[in-house]
C-alpha positions in Angstrom: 0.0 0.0 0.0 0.9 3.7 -0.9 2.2 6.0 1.9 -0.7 7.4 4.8 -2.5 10.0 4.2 -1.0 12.8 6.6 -3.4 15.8 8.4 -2.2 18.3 10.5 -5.4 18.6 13.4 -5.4 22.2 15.0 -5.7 23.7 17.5 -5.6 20.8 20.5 -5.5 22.0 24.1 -4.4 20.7 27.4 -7.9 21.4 28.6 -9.2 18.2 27.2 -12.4 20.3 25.7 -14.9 19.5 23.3 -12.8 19.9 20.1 -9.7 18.1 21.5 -11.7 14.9 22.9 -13.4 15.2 19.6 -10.0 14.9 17.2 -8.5 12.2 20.1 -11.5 10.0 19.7 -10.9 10.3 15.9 -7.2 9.5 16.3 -8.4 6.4 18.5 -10.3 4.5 15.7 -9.2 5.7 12.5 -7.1 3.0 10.5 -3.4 3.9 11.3 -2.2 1.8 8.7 -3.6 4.4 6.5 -3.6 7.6 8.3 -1.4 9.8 9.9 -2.3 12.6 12.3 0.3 14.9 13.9 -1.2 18.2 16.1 -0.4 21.7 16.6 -1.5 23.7 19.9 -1.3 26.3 21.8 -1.2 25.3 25.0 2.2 24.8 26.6 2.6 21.1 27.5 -0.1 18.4 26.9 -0.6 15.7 29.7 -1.1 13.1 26.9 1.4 13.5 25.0 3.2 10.7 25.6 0.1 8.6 24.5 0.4 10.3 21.3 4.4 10.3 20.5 4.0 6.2 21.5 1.5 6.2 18.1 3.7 8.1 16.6 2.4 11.4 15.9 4.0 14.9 16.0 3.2 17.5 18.5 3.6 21.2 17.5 4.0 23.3 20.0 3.2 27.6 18.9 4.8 30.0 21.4 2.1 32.5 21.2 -1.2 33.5 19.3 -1.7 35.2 16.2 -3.6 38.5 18.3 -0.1 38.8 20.3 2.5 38.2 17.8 1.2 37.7 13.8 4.4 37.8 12.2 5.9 34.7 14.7 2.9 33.1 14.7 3.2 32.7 10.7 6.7 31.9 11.1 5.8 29.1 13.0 2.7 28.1 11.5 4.4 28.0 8.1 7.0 26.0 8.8 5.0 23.2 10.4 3.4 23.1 7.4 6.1 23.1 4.9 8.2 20.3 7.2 5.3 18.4 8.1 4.1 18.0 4.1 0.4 17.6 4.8 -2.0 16.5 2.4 -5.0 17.9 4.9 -4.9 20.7 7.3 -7.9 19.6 9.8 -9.0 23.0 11.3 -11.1 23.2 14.4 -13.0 26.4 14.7 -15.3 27.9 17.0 -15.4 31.9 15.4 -13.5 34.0 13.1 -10.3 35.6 14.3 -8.8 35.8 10.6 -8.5 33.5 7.4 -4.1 33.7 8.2 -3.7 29.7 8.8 -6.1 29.2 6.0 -4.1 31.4 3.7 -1.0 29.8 5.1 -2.0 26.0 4.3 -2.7 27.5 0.5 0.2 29.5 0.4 2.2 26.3 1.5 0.4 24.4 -1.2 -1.8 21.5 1.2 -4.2 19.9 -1.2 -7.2 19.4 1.4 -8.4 22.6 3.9 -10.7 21.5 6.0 -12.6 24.0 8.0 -14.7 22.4 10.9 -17.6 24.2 13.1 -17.9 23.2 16.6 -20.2 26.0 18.2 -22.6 28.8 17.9 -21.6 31.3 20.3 -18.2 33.1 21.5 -17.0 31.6 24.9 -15.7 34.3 26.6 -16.6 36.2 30.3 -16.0 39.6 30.0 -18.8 41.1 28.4 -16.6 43.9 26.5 -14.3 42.1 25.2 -16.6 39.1 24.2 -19.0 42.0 22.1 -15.4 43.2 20.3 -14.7 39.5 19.7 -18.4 39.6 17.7 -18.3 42.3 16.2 -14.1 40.7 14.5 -16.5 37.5 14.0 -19.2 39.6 12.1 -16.7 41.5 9.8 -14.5 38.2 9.1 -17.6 36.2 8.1 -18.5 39.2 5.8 -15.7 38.6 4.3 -15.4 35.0 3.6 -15.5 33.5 0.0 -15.6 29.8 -0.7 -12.3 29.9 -2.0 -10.7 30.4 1.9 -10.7 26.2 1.9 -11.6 22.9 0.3 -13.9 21.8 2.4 -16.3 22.9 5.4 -17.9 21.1 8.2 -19.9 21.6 11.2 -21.6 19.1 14.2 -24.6 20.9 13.5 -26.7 23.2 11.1 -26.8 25.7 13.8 -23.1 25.5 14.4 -22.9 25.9 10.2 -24.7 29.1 10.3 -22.8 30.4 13.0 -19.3 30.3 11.4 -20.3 30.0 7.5 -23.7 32.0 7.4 -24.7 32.4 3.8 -21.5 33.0 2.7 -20.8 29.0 1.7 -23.7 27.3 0.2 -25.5 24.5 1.6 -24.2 21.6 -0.6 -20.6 22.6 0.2 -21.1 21.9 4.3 -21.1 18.4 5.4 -22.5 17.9 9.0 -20.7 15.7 10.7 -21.9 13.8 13.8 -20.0 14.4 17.2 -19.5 10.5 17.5 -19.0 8.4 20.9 -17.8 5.1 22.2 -21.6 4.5 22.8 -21.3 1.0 24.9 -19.1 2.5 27.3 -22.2 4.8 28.6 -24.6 1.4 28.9 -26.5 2.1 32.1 -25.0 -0.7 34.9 -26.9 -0.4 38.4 -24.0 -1.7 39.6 -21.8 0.9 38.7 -24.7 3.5 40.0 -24.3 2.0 43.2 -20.6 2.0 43.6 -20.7 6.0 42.4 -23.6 7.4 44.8 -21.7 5.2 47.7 -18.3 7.0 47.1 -20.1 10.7 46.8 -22.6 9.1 49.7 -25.2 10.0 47.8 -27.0 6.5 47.8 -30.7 8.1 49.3 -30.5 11.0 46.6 -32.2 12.8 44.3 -29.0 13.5 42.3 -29.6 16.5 39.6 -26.2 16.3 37.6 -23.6 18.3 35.1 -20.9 17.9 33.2 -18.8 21.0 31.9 -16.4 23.5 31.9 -17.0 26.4 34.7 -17.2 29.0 31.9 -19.6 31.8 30.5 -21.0 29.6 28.0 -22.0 27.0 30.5 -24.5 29.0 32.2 -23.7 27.5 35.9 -25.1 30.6 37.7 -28.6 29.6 35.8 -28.3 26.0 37.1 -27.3 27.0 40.8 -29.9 29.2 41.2 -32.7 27.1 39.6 -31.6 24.0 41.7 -31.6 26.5 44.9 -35.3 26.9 43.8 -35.4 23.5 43.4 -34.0 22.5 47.1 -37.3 24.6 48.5 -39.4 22.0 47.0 -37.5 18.7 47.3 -35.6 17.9 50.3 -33.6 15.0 49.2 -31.5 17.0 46.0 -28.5 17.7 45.2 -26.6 18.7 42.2 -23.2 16.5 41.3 -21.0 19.1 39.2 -18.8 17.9 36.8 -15.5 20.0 35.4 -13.1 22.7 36.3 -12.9 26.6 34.8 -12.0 29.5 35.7 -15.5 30.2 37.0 -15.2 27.5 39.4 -14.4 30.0 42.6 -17.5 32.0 41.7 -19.8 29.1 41.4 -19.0 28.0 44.5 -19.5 31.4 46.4 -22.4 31.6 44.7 -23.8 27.8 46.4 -22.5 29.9 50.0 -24.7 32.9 49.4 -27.8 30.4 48.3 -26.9 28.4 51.2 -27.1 24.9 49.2 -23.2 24.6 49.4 -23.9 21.4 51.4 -25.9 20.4 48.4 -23.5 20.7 46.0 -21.0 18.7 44.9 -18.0 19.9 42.9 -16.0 16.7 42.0 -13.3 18.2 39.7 -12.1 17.2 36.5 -12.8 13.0 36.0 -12.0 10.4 33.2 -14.7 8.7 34.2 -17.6 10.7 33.0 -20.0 7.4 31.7 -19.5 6.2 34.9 -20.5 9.2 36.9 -23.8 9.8 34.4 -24.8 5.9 36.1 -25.5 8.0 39.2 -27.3 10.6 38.1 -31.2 11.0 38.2 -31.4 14.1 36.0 -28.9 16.0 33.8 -29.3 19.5 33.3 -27.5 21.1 30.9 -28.6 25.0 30.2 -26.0 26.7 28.1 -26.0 29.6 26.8 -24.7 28.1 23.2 -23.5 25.0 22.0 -22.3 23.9 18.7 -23.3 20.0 19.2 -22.6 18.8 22.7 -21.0 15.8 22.7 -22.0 15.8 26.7 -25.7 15.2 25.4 -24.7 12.4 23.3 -23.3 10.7 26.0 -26.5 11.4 28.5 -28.7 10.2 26.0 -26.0 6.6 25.7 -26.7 5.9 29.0 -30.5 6.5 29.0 -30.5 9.5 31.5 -33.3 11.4 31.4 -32.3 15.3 30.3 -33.6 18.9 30.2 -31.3 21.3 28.2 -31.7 24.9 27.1 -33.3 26.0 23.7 -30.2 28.2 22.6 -29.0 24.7 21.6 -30.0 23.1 18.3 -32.6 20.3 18.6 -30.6 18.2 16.2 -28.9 16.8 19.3 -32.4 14.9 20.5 -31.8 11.4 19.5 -34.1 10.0 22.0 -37.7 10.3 24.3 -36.0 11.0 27.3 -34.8 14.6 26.5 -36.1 17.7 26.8 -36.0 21.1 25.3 -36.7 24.3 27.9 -36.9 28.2 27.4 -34.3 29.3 30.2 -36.7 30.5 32.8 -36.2 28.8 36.6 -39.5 27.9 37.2 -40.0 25.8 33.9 -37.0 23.8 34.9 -37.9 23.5 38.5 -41.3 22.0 37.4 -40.0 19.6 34.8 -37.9 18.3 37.5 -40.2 17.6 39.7 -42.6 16.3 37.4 -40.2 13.9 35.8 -39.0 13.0 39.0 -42.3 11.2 40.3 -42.1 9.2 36.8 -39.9 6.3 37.4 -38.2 5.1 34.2 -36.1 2.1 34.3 -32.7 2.7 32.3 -32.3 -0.8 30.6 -32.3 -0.1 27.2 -29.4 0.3 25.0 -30.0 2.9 22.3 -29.6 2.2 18.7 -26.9 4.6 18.8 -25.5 3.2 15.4 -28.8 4.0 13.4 -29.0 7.5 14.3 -25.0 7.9 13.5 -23.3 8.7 16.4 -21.5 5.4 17.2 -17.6 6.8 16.6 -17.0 3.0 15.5 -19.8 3.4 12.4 -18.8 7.1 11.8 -15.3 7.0 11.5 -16.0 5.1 8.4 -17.3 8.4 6.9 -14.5 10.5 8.3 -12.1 8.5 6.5 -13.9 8.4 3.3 -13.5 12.3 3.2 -10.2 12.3 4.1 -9.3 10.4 1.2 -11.1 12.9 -0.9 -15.0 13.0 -0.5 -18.2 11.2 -0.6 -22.2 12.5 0.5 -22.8 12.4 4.8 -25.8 11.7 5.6 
């Protein structure tokens, strides 16, 4: 056989986010025997990058962004690309900063640019600078012509319009499906046991999330609804998942509520599917989301869900999830409502069928990789 197809993935991050668990997952199953994928990032060190080396892939490490230092960051960016010879330059987006790496990869002369949506909204606290970061957003995707790359994906249609807008037409986006290891979410009541005995949950209505302590998030929402919630129902608490740098602020915010014995901040974990076992409820009201691949997951393991209406229905692949306006006293009700209905969580979802089974949808990642084909 010829020699693999090599693509340059950017940006990864230390941070383990969406994006990042989305291209390691990919690296996971994808046929190594005919692919090759090496990384660039801007984060200083990666925890995992051992793992990665071991497979033999390339790490790239950029020394600083493009908004502190443009002329480095080409320097560096450029010659990754012209020592790394990449037949596809995989890149990750969440909003428009500026087409440089695009215009780099071209310049450089990589056959395949790949452009790849993952959200709908600008993640960042600070309300000034997050409306200058729009407004950049706004004037860049004025500005974009379908000549800028090759190809263009997004997890969702909503995620799509976000970064593309009218600007590409429809028949040049592909959507492609935010894919999981789907059996490892299969609900075990063993495993729920084991979890609500180590948190000593085991009598408890246990209202859970899973993300990032961060504007787009929307934990202050979720506090104070589930502080509403407490008034009404004795026996909840709320099992938060993640770090951020809104963590400190969340938690004062359980202190001035008075639930902070209520609430449970368990940190970063790698063992999210087993933690969703213990959950009663997930409640996931962010502000935006491109596709969440959190809601994937809760759906795998047959958890009932409430999540906010900002986010694209697209991600309901099952009868136990709902879809609420972000008002306090909707979600407080639903909760309660849903929480007299017992449900027993013993199905396994036809995951595969809807297309979100990484093992089935790898199959189409690599097709494109090689040069195209129609996802459905």
């Amino acid at each position: 056989m010829g020699s693999k197809i090599k693509i340059l993935q950017f940006p990864i991050a230390a941070s383990k986010g969406g994006i990042t668990r989305y291209v390691l997952k990919n690296w996971q199953y994808i046929d190594k025997s005919r692919f090759q994928f090496d990384f660039a990032t801007m984060s200083p060190a990666l925890d995992f990058a051992d793992e990665l080396k071991k497979d033999g892939c390339a790490i790239h490490y950029i020394s600083c962004y493009a908004e502190e230092n443009a002329e480095k960051f080409e320097a560096e960016f450029k010659e990754i690309l012209q020592n790394g010879k990449y037949d596809v330059v995989h890149l990750h987006t969440k909003q428009w900063k500026s087409f440089r790496v695009e215009k780099l990869a071209k310049e450089v002369g990589v056959s395949r640019i790949i452009v790849h949506s993952h959200s709908a909204g600008i993640d960042t606290i600070d309300e000034e600078k997050r409306q200058t970061e729009i407004a950049l957003h706004c004037k860049m995707k004025n500005e974009l012509t379908e000549d800028i790359a090759t190809d263009f994906w997004a997890c969702s249609h909503l995620a799509a319009d976000f970064l593309f807008g009218n600007k590409i037409p429809c028949d040049r986006i592909k959507i492609m499906n935010n894919a999981i290891e789907t059996e490892k979410y299969r609900y075990d009541d063993d495993v729920r046991q084991d979890v609500r005995k180590e948190f000593g949950i085991e009598d408890k209505f246990v209202v859970g999330h899973v993300g990032r302590f961060a504007y787009q998030k929307n934990h202050k929402f979720l506090v104070k609804m589930f502080a509403d919630l407490c008034k009404k129902k004795e026996d909840a608490v709320l099992l938060l998942i993640g770090d951020g740098e809104l963590r400190n602020e969340v938690y004062q915010q359980t202190v001035d509520l008075n639930i902070e014995n209520k609430v449970i901040f368990a940190g970063k974990r790698e063992d999210v599917n087993r933690l969703l076992q213990a959950m009663d409820i997930f409640c996931f009201p962010s502000r935006f989301e491109g596709l969440p691949i959190t809601l994937i997951e809760v759906q795998a393991a047959d958890l009932l869900c409430m999540y906010s209406e900002t986010i694209t229905d697209e991600i309901e692949l099952t009868d136990r999830i709902y879809r609420l306006p972000l008002q306090q006293e909707i979600w407080v009700n639903n909760i309660l409502n849903l929480s007299k209905v017992y449900k027993r969580r013993d199905r396994m979802l036809e995951m595969n069928q809807k297309g979100y089974n990484i093992r089935e949808q790898i199959n189409s990642i690599e097709k494109e990789y090689l040069g195209g084909g129609d996802i459905l």
